[in-house]
C-alpha positions as CSV (number, residue, x, y, z in Angstrom):
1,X,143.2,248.0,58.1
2,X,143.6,245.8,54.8
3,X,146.5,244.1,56.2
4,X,144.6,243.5,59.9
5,X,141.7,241.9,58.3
6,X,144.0,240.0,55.9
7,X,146.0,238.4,59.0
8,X,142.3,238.2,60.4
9,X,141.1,235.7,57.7
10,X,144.4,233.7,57.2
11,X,144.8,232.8,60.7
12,X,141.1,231.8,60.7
13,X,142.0,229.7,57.7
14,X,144.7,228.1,59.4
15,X,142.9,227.3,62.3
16,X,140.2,225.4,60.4
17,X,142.7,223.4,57.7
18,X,144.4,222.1,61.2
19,X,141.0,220.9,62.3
20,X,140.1,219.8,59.4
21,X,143.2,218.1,58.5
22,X,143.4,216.1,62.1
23,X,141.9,212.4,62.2
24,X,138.5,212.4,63.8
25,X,139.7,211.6,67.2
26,X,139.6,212.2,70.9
27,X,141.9,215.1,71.4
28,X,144.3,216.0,74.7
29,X,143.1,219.0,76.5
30,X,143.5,222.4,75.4
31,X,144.5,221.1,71.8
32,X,142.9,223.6,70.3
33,X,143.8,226.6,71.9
34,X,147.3,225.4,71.0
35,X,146.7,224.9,67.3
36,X,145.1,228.6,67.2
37,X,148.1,229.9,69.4
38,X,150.4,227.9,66.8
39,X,148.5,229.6,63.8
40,X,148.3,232.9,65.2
41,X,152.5,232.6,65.9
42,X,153.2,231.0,62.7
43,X,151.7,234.7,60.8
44,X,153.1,237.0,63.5
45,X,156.3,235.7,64.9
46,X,157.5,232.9,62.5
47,X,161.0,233.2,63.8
48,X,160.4,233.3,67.3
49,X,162.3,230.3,69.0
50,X,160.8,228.2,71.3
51,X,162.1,227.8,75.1
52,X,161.5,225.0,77.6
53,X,157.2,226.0,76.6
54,X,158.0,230.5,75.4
55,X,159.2,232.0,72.1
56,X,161.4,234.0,72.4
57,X,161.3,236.9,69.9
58,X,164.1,239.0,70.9
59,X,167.1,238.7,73.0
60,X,169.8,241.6,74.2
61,X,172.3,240.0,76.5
62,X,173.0,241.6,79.7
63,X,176.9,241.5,80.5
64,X,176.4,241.8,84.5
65,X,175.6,238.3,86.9
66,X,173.4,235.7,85.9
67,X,169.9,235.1,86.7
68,X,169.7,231.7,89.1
69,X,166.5,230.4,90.7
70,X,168.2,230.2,93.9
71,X,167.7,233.6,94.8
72,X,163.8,234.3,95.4
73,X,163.9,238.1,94.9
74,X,164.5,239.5,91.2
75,X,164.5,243.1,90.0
76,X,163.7,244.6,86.5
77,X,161.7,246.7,84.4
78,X,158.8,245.5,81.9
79,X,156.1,245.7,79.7
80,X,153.3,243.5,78.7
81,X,151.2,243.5,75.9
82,X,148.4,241.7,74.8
83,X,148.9,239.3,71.4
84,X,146.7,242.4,69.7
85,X,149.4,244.6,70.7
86,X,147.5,246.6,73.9
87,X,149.9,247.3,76.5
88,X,148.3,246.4,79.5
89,X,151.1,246.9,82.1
90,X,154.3,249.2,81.8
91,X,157.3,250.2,83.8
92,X,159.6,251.3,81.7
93,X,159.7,255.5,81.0
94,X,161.0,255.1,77.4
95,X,158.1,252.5,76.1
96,X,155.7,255.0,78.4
97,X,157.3,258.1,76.4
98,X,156.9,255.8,73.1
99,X,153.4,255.3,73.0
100,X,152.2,258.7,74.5
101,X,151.2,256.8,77.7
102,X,153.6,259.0,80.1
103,X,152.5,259.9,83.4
104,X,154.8,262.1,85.8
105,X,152.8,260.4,88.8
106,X,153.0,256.6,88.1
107,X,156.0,255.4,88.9
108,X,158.7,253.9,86.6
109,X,161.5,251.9,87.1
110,X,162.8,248.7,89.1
111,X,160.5,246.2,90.2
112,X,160.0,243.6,92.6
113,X,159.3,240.1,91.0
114,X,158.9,237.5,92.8
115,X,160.2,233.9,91.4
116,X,159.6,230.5,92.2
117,X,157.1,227.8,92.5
118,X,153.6,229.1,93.9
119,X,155.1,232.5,93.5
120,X,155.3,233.4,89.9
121,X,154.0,232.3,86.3
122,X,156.1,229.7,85.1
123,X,156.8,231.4,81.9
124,X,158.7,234.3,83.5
125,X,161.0,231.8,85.3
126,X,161.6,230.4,82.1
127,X,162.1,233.9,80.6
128,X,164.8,235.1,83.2
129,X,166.6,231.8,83.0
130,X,170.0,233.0,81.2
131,X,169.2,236.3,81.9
132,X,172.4,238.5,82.5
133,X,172.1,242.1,84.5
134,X,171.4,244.6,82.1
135,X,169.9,242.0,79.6
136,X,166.5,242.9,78.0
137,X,164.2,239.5,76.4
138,X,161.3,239.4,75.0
139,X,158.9,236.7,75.0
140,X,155.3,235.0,73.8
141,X,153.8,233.3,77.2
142,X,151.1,231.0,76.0
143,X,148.1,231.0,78.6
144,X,149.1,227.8,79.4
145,X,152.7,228.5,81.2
146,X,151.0,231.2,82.9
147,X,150.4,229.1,86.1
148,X,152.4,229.3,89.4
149,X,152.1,225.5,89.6
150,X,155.3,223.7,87.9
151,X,155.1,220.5,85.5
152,X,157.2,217.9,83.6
153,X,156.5,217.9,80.5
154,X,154.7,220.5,77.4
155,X,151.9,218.5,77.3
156,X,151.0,218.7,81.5
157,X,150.9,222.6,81.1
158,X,149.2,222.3,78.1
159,X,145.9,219.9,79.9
160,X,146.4,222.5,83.3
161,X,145.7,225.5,81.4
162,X,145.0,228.7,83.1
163,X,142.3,231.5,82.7
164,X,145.6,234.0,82.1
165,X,145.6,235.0,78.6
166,X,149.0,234.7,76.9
167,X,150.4,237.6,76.5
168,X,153.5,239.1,74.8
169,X,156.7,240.4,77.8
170,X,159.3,242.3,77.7
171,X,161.4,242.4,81.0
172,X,164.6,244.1,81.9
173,X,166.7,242.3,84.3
174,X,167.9,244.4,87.0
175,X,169.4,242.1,89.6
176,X,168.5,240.0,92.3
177,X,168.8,239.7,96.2
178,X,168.0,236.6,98.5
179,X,166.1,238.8,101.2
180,X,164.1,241.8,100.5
181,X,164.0,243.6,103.8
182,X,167.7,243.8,103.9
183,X,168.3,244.6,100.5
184,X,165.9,247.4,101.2
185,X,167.2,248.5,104.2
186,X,170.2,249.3,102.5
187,X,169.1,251.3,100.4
188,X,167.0,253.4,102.9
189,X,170.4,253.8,104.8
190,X,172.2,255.2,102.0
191,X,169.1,257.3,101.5
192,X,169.1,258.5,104.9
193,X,173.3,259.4,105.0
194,X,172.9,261.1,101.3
195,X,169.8,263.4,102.0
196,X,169.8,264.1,105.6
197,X,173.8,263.1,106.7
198,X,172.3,260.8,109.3
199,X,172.3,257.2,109.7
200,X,169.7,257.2,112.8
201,X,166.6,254.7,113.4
202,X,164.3,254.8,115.4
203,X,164.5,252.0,118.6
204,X,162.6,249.9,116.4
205,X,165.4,249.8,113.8
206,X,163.4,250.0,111.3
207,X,162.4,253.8,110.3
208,X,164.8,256.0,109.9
209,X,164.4,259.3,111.3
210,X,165.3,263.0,111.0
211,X,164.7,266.2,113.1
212,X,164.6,269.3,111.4
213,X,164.0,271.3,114.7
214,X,166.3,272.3,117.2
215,X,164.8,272.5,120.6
216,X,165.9,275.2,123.0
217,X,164.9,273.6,126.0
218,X,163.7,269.7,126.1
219,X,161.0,269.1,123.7
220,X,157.7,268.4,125.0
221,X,156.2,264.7,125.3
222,X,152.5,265.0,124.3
223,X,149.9,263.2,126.9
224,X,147.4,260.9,125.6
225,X,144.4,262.3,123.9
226,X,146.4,265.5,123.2
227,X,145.0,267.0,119.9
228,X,147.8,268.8,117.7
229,X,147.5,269.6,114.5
230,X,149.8,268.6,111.6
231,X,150.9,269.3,107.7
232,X,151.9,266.1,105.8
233,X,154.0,265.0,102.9
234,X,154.4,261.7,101.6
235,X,156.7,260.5,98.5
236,X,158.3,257.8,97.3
237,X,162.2,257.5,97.3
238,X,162.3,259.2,93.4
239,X,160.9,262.1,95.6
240,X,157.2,261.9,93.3
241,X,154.9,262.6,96.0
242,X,151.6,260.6,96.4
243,X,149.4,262.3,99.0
244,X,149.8,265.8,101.0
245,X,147.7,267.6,103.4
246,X,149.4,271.4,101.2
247,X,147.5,272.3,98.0
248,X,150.8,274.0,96.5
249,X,153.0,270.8,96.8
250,X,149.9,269.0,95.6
251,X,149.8,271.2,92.3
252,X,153.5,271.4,91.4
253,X,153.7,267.3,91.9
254,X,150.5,267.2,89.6
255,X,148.4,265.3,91.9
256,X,146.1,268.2,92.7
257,X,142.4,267.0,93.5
258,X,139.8,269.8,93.4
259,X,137.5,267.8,95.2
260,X,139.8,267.1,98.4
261,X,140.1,269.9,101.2
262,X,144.0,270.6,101.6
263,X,144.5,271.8,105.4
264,X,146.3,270.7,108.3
265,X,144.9,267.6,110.2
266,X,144.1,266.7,113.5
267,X,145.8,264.1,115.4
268,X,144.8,262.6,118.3
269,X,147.7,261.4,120.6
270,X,147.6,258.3,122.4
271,X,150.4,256.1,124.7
272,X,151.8,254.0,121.9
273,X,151.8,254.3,118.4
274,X,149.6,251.9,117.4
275,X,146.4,254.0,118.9
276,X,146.9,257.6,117.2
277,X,144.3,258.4,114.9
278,X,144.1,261.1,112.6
279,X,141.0,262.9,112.1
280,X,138.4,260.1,112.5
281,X,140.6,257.4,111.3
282,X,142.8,255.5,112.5
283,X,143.9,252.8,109.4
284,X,147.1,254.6,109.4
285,X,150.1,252.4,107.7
286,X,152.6,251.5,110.6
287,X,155.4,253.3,109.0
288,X,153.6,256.6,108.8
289,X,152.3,256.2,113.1
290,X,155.7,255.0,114.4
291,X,157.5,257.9,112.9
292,X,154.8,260.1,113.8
293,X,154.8,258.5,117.8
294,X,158.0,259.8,118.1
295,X,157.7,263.4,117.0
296,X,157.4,266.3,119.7
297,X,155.0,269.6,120.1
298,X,155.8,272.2,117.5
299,X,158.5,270.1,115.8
300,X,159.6,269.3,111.7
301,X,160.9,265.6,110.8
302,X,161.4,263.0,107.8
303,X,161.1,259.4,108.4
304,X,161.6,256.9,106.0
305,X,160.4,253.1,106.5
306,X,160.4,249.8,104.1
307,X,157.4,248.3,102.0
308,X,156.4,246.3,105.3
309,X,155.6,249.2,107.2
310,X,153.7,250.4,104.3
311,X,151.5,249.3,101.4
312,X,153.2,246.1,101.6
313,X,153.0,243.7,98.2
314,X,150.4,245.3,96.5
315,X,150.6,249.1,96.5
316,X,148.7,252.0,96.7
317,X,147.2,252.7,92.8
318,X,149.8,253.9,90.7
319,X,151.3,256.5,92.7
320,X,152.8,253.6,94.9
321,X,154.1,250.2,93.5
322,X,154.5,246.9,94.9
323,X,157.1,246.6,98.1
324,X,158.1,250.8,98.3
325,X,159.8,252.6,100.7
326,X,158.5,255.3,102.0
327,X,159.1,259.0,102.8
328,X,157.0,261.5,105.2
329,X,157.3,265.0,105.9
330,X,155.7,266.6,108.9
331,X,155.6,269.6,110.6
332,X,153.6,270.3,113.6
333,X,151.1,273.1,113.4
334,X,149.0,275.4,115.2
335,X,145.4,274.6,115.0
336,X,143.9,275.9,111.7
């Protein structure tokens, strides 16, 4: 506590000899916000070395490809924390474990980041640049290069400051790909062929599908405004599973609500996927009604679909990140 309050009154004291020490003037914009970032730096991070607007503080090189702002689509794992030292965003298990933060439901791992102009902060362009694959930086990104706008010089971030405070990353680079959808597709396919020896879609092409149920006779197409009844399972592709209609698979995945009723569901069947509802709602994700649409009376399947058949860009909480594929499980059942 000594040593927090001592930091406390020296950078204070630094702030105030710069102001005091600077000719009675006009200043640029934001001038002081930098002097207090540059005092607060100079105590916590003297050696930190400054990059293109960041300071870097740490730097492991990666030995895999190079990152290059050619490709739109980057993957990696990271943390960031505020300049007091409160994480305020995590992906990665071991800093999770670290700090006693660790959650079996959140999900950890690779993440979509999205680079470029308009897209991203320009501080974690500048971060990833000279990147390798398995490289891990870590980086001070004043407030100021924490705009998705893109400038010339220091000085033009420095008067177009943003309301983002600046913030201490660490990032993991992962790879990168130049399209999204295929890259996931990919991966759903080798999904598909490892778990359930199948490469099959559906005619959309874009949900792959499994039947667990083999009919003795032709399976049964459902008529419109049919009511059946069925039992659901939905997890990501690390298997953690983020909703289910079974209170047991609900427990052992630690995701157990007392105040939700676990029980079988209606569904109300209709002449294209797009119109099934489920109970009284029909704000189903696409992913989930297209795989359900092609399902028979009294049958078990998986499906699996990409992040734009699902929570698309942004998610579902923590149980589901950013741009997921999906998994469901469903079993048709006999009214409860």
């Amino acid at each position: 506590m000594k040593h927090i309050i001592r930091s406390f009154f020296t950078l204070a004291a630094l702030a105030v000899l710069a102001v005091s020490c600077g000719k009675q003037t006009e200043e640029a914009t934001n001038a002081a916000a930098k002097r207090y970032f540059d005092a607060w730096r100079a105590i916590n991070y003297p050696d930190a070395v400054e990059k293109d607007g960041i300071y870097i503080i740490e730097d492991k090189a990666g030995t895999g490809l190079e990152w290059t702002e050619n490709l739109p689509v980057s993957f990696a794992t990271y943390t960031i924390r505020s300049l007091g030292g409160t994480v305020s965003s995590n992906t990665d298990e071991a800093w999770a474990r670290q700090l006693g933060q660790y959650n079996q439901t959140y999900y950890y791992g690779q993440q979509v980041i999205l680079t470029g102009e308009n897209v991203s902060y320009a501080g974690i362009d500048i971060m990833l640049d000279g990147m390798r694959e398995g490289g891990t930086r870590t980086a001070i990104i004043p407030s100021w290069m924490m705009t998705y706008d893109r400038y010339d010089t220091a000085a033009e971030y420095l008067e177009h400051e943003s309301d983002v405070s600046s913030a201490i990353y660490t990032i993991t680079f992962l790879g990168q790909t130049a399209n999204l959808a295929e890259y996931e597709y990919t991966q759903m396919l080798d999904y598909a062929q490892r778990n359930w020896s199948t490469s099959d879609t559906l005619s959309t092409g874009a949900v792959f599908f499994k039947s667990h149920t083999v009919f003795d006779e032709e399976p049964v197409e459902m008529p419109s405004d049919t009511i059946v009844y069925i039992n659901y399972t939905g997890r990501r592709m690390d298997g953690q599973v983020f909703d289910t209609t079974i209170a047991d698979t609900a427990k052992f995945y630690n995701i157990y609500n007392a105040s939700k009723t676990y029980s079988p569901v209606s569904v109300t069947w209709a002449e294209s996927a797009d119109d099934l509802t489920m109970g009284d709602s029909s704000s189903l994700i696409d992913g989930f009604k297209i795989g359900l649409f092609a399902m028979h009376a009294d049958e078990s399947a998986s499906f699996l679909f990409g992040y734009n058949l699902g929570y698309g860009s942004s998610g579902s909480g923590n149980l589901v990140p950013a741009y997921a594929a999906l998994r469901f499980d469903i079993e048709m059942v006999p009214e409860p």
